[in-house]
DRENPA-791326 format. One record per residue (C-alpha): residue in one letter; y, x, z. Coordinates in nm, 2 decimals, always signed. Example, Ala and Ser with C-alpha at 12.3 -4.5 7.8 and 13.67 -1.06 7.14 Angstrom:
A / -0.45 / +1.23 / +0.78
S / -0.11 / +1.37 / +0.71
//
This chain:
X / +4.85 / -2.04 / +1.04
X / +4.54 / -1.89 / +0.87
X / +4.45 / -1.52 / +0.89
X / +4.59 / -1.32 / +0.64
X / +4.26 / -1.16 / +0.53
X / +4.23 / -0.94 / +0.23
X / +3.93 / -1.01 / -0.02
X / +3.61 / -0.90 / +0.02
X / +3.56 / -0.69 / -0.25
X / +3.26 / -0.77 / -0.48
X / +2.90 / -0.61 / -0.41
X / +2.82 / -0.35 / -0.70
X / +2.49 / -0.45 / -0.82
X / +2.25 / -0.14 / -1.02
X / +1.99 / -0.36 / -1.16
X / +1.67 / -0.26 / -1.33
X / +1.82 / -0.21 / -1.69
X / +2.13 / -0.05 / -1.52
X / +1.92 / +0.21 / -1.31
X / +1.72 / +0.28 / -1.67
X / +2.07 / +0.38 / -1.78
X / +2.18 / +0.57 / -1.57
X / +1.92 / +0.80 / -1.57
X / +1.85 / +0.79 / -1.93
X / +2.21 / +0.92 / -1.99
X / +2.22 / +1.15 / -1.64
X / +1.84 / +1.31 / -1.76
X / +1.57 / +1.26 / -1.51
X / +1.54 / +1.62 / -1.42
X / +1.88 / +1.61 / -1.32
X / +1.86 / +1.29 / -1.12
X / +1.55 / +1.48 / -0.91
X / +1.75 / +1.76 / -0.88
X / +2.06 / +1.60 / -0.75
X / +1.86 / +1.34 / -0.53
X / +1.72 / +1.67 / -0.38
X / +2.00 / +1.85 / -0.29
X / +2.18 / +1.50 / -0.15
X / +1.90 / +1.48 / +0.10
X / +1.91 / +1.84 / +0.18
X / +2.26 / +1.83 / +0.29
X / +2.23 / +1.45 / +0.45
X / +1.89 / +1.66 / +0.66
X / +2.15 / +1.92 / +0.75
X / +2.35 / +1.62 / +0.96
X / +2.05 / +1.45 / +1.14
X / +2.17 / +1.45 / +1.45
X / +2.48 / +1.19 / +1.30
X / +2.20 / +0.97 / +1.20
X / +2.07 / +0.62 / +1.40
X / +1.73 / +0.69 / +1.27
X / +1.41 / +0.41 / +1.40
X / +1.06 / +0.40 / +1.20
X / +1.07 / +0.14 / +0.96
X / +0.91 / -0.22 / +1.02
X / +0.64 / -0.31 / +0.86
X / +0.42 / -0.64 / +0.77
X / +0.06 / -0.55 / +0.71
X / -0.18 / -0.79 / +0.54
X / -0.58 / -0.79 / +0.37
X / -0.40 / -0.63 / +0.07
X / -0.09 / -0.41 / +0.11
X / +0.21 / -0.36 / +0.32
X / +0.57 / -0.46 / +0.31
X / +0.83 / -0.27 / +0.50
X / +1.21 / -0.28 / +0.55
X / +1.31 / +0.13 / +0.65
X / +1.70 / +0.10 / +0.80
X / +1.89 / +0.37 / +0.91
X / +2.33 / +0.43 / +0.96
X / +2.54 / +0.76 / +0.99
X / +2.91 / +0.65 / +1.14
X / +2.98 / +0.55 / +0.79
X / +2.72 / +0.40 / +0.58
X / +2.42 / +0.16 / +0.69
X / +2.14 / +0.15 / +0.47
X / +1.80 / -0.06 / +0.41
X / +1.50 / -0.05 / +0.13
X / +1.28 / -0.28 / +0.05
X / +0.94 / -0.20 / -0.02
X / +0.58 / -0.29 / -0.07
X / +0.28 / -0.11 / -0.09
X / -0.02 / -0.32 / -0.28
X / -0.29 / -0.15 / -0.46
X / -0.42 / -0.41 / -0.63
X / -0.12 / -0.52 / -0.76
X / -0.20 / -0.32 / -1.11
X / -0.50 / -0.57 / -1.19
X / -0.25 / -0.84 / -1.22
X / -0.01 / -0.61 / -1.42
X / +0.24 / -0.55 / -1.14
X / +0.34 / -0.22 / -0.99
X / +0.21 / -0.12 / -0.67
X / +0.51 / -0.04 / -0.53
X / +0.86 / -0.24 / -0.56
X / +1.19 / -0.17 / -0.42
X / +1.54 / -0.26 / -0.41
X / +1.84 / -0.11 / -0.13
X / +2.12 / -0.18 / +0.04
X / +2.44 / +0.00 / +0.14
X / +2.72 / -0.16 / +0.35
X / +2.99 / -0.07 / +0.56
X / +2.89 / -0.02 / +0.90
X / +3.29 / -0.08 / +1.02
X / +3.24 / -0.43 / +0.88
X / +2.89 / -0.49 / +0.78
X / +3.00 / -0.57 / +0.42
X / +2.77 / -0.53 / +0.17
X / +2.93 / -0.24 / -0.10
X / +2.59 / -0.18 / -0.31
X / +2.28 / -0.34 / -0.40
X / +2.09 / -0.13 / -0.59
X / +1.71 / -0.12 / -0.79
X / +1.45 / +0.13 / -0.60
X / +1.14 / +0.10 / -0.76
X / +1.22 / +0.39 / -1.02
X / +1.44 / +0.53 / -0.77
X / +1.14 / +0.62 / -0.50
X / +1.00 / +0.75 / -0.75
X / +1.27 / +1.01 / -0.79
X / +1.32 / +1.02 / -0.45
X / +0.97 / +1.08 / -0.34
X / +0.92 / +1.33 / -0.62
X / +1.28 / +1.56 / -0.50
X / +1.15 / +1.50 / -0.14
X / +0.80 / +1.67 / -0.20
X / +1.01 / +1.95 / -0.44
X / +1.27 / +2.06 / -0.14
X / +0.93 / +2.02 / +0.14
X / +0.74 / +2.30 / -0.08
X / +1.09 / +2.51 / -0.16
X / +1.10 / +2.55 / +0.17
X / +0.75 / +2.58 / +0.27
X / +0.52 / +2.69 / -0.02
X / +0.44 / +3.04 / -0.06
X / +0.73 / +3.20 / -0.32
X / +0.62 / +3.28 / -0.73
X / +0.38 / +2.97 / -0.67
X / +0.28 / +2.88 / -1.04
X / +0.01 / +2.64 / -1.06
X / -0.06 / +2.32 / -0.86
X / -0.35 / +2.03 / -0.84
X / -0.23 / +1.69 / -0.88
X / -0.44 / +1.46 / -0.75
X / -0.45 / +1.11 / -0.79
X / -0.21 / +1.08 / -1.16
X / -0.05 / +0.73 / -1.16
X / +0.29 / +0.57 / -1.15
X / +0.42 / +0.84 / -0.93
X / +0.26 / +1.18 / -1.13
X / +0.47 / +1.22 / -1.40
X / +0.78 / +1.25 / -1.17
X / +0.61 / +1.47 / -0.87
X / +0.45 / +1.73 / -1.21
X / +0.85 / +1.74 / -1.32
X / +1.04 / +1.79 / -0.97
X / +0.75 / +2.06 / -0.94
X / +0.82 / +2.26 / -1.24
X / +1.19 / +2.19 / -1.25
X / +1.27 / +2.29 / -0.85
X / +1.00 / +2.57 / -0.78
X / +0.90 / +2.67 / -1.14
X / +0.52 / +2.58 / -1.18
X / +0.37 / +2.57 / -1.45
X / -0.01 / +2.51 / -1.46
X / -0.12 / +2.14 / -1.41
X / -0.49 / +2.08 / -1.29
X / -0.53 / +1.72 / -1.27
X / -0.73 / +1.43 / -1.15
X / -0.85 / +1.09 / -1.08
X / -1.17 / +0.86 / -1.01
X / -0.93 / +0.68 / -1.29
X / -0.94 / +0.89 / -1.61
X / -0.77 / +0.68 / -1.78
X / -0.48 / +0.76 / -1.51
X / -0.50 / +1.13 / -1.65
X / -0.51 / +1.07 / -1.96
X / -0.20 / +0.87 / -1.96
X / -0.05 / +1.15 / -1.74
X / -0.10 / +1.41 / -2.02
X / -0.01 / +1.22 / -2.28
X / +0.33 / +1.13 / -2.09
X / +0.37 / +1.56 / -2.02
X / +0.30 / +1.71 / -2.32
X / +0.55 / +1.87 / -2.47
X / +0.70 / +1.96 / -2.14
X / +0.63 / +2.31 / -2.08
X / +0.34 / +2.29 / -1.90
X / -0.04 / +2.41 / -1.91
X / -0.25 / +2.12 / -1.82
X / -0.57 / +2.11 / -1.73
X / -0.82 / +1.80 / -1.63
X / -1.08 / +1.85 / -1.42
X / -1.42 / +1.63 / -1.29
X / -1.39 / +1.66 / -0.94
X / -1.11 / +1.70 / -0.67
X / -1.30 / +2.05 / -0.58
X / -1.22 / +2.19 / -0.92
X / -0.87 / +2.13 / -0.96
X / -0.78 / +2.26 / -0.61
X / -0.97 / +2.57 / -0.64
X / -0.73 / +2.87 / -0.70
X / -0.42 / +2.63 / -0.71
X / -0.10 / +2.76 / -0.49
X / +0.00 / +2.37 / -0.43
X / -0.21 / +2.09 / -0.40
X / -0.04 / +1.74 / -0.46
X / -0.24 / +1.42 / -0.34
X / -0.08 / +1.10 / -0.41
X / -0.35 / +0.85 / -0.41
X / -0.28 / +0.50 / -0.35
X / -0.59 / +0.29 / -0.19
X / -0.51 / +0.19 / +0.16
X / -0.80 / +0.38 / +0.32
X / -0.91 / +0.66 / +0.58
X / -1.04 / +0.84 / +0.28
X / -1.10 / +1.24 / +0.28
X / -0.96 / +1.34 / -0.05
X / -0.91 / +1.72 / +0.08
X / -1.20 / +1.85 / +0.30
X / -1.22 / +2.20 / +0.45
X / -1.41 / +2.34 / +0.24
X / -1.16 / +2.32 / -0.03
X / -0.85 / +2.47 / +0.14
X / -0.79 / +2.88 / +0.02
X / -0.55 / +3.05 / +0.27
X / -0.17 / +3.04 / +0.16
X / -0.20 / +2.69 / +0.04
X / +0.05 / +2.46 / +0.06
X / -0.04 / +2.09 / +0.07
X / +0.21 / +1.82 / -0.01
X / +0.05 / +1.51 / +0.11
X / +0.23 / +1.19 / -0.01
X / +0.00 / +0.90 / +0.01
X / -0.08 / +0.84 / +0.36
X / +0.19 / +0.66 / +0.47
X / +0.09 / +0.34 / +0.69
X / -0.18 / +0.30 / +0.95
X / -0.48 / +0.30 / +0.83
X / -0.43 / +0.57 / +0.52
X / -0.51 / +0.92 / +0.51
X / -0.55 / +1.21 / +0.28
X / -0.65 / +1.47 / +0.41
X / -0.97 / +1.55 / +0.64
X / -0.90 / +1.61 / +1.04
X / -1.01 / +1.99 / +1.00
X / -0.77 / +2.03 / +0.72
X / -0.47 / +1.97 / +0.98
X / -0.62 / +2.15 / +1.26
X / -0.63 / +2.48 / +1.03
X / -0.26 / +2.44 / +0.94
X / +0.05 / +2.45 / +1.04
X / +0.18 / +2.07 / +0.99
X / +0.57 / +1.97 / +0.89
X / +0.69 / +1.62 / +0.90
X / +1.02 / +1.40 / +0.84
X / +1.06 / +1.19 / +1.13
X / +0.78 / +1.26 / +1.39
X / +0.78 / +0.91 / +1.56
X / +0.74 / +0.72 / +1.20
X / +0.46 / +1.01 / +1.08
X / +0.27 / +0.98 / +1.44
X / +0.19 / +0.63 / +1.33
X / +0.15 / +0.63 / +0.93
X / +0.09 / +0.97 / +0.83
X / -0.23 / +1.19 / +0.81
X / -0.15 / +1.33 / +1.18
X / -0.25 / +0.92 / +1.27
X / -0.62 / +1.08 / +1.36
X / -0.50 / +1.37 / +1.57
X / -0.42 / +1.33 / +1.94
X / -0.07 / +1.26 / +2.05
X / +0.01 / +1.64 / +2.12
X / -0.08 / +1.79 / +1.79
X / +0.24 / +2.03 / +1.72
X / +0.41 / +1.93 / +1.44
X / +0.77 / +2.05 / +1.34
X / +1.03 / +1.83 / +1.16
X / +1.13 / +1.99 / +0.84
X / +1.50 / +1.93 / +0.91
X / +1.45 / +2.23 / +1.13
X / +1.37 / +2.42 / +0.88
X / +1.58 / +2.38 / +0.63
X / +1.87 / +2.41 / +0.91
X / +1.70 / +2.78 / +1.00
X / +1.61 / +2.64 / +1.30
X / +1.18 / +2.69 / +1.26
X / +1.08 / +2.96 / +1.02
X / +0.86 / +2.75 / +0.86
X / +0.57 / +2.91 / +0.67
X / +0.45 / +3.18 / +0.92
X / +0.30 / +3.51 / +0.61
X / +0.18 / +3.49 / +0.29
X / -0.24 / +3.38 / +0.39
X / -0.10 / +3.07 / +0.62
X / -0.17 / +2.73 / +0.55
X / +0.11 / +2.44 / +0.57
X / +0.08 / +2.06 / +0.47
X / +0.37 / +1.84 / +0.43
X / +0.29 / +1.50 / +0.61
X / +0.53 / +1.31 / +0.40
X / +0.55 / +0.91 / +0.44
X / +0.87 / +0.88 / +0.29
X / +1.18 / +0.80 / +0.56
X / +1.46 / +0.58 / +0.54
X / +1.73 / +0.92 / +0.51
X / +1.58 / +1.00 / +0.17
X / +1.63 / +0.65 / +0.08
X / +1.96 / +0.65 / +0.20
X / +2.06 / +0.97 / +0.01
X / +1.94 / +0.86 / -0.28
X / +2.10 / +0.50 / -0.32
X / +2.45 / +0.73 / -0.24
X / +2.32 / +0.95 / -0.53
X / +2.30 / +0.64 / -0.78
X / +2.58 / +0.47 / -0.63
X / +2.84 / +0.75 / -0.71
X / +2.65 / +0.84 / -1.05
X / +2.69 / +0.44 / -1.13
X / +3.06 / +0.48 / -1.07
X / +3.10 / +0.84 / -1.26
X / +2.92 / +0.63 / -1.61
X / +3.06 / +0.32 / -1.52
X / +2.74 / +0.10 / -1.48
X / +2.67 / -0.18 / -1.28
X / +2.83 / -0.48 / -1.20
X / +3.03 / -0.67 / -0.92
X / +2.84 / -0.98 / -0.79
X / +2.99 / -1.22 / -0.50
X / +2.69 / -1.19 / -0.31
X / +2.90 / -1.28 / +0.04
X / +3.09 / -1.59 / -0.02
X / +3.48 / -1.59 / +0.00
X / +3.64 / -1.83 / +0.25
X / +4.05 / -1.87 / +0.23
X / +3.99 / -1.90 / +0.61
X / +3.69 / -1.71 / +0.74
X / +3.64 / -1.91 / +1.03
X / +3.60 / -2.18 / +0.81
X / +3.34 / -2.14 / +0.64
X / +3.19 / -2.52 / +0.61
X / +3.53 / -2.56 / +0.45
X / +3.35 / -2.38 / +0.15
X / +3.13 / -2.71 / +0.10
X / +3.43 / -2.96 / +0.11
X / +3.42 / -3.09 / -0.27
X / +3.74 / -2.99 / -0.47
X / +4.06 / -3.21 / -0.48
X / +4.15 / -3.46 / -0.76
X / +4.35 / -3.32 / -1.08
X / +4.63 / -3.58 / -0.93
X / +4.60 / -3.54 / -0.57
X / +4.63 / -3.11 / -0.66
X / +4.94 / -3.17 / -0.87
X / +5.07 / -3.43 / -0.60
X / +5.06 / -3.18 / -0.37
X / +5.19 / -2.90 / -0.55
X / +5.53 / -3.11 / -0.70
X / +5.87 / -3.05 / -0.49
X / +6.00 / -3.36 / -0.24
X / +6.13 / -3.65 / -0.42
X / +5.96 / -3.56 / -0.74
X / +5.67 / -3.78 / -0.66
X / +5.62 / -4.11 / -0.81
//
């Protein structure tokens, strides 16, 4: 007798045009905002969390990594690369997609775009790091390097903590140009300056989110003012820094997930024992975080598998709310599931079905 299985339900797919959508319709300051508090209350349960550093495939021009992680519940995946040239040839430098599947059966429930939504992610990330870190009434903050990922970090910014002065830059000024052009009207003083030097100087926060895969030195000493809080976001694979090695060693240094940030982040070119504190602790009340007003603190972010994880939930259940997406088969359906060559076996005859079907005695 064959197993009386139910179905497996469809996968709900949020494709590209989909993910658009949604957060055309949701608003984009209120996707950061409620990506941001999703990972803030998923950080409050880490210790329910089979967390690993992702795996990554380096080669002569980029990176591409699968980041896994699983609460009793939910296991999740992204997909993502990391290529710098890729704009030359018109492509993004970063692509994405996620999965979320049952972890009681391994079934597949949602299969979601990520590309836009990292971008969200990483820019509620940085948001809730400096919330919680950044000295309070901070108004003004440098943003340097100003492409694909600005726009979002400049809104997260101003919507979650309230700045509003902009001093921007790139060795690209077309980059800040188009950055801008894409923030005027949004309630914010910009500013572009000629060097790195001048748009940090006097600034509360300093944003760097450059993309070349390099140990470059985009913040120096020299250019760090005490109560300073630095929100690093693009070092984040061996190989990559940000931010000068006297820089950390002035600071006091948060991370996500020390094991993953001990190999990809900024802390890469400090010995093994540098002291570094995982911001969960903070924002459970475990580690005061910032220590007085003249401290300095740097968020080593490199982007962990949690926020990823909080944010596919986040566009999953707002998918649902405006009824978006789409079921796709994307397991196939045996009648018997340990039969599953039986799914290759070519259909029956039109006669030999109806032969089949018709009562005893009724066939000719």
């Amino acid at each position: 007798m064959k197993n009386q299985n139910r179905r497996l339900p469809g996968t709900l797919y949020l494709g590209a045009r989909d993910m658009i959508r949604l957060v055309q319709r949701k608003g984009l300051s209120a996707c950061i905002a409620g990506v941001a508090e999703r990972i803030r209350r998923d950080f409050l349960r880490w210790s329910e969390f089979d967390k690993s550093a992702r795996v990554a495939c380096h080669s002569r021009d980029g990176v591409i990594e699968l980041m896994p992680i699983a609460d009793g519940r939910d296991f999740a995946f992204k997909y993502v690369n990391g290529h710098p040239r890729n704009t030359r040839e018109g492509l993004p430098t970063v692509m994405a997609f996620g999965v979320l599947a049952d972890v009681a059966t391994g079934a597949p429930r949602f299969l979601g775009e990520l590309t836009l939504t990292t971008a969200i992610r990483t820019a509620a990330m940085s948001a809730l790091a400096a919330r919680a870190l950044a000295r309070p009434g901070s108004r003004s903050m440098a943003l340097i390097g100003n492409g694909a990922q600005s726009e979002f970090q400049a809104l997260a910014f101003r919507n979650l903590l309230g700045i509003r002065e902009l001093r921007l830059h790139d060795t690209d000024a077309a980059a800040s140009a188009k950055l801008a052009a894409n923030l005027a009207g949004e309630g914010l003083r910009l500013r572009v300056c000629r060097s790195t030097a001048e748009a940090v100087h006097g600034a509360d926060i300093v944003t760097t989110v450059t993309a070349d895969k390099t140990n470059a030195t985009i913040l120096v000493p020299e250019m760090i003012e005490p109560g300073m809080h630095v929100n690093a976001v693009g070092g984040d694979c061996p190989g990559k820094t940000e931010l000068h090695a006297g820089v950390l060693s002035r600071s006091a240094v948060f991370v996500e997930f020390e094991p993953q940030t001990r190999i990809e982040g900024d802390i890469q070119q400090m010995p093994g024992d540098f002291p570094v504190t995982e911001l969960w602790r903070v924002l459970a009340g475990l580690h005061p975080g910032r220590a007085d007003a003249s401290q300095v603190t740097v968020f080593d972010s490199v982007g962990f598998a949690l926020e990823d994880y909080s944010a596919l939930c986040f566009m999953r259940d707002a998918a649902a709310e405006l009824g978006l997406g789409e079921a796709i088969e994307l397991i196939p359906q045996a009648e018997d599931p340990k039969d599953l060559f039986g799914l290759l076996r070519p259909p029956a005859p039109v006669a030999a079905r109806a032969a089949e079907a018709a009562p005893a005695g009724l066939a000719a």
